[in-house]
N, C-alpha and C positions, 0 to 999 in steps of 0.2 A: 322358224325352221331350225332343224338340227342336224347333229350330223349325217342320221340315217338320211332325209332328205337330202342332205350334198353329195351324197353317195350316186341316188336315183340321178338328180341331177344329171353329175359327171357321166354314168353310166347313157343316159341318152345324146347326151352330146358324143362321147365316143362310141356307140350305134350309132348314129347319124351320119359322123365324119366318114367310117369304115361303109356306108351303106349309100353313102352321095349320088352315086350312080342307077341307084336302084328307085327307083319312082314311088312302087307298091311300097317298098320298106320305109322311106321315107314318109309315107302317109301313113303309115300304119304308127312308126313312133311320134309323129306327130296326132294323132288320137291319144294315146298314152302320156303325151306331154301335155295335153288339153287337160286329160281327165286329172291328171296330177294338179294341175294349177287352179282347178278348184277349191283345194283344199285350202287356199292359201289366197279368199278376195282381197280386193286393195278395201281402205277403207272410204273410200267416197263414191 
């Protein structure tokens, strides 16, 4: 990873914290934190 990734990163976790409350948005950036962490398998 680099820093563009730490950015996305950050950037979902502060969407999420600001969005706690909200269910739909929650699940919606949780698809988008899915599709991100494919980019990135473990190696086993």
């Amino acid at each position: 990873m680099k820093e563009e990734e730490m950015m996305d990163i950050a950037d979902y976790l502060h969407r999420v914290l600001e969005a706690c409350e909200d269910a739909a948005a929650v699940a919606k950036i949780r698809g988008e934190v899915h599709a991100f962490s494919r980019k990135f398998p473990l190696p086993f």
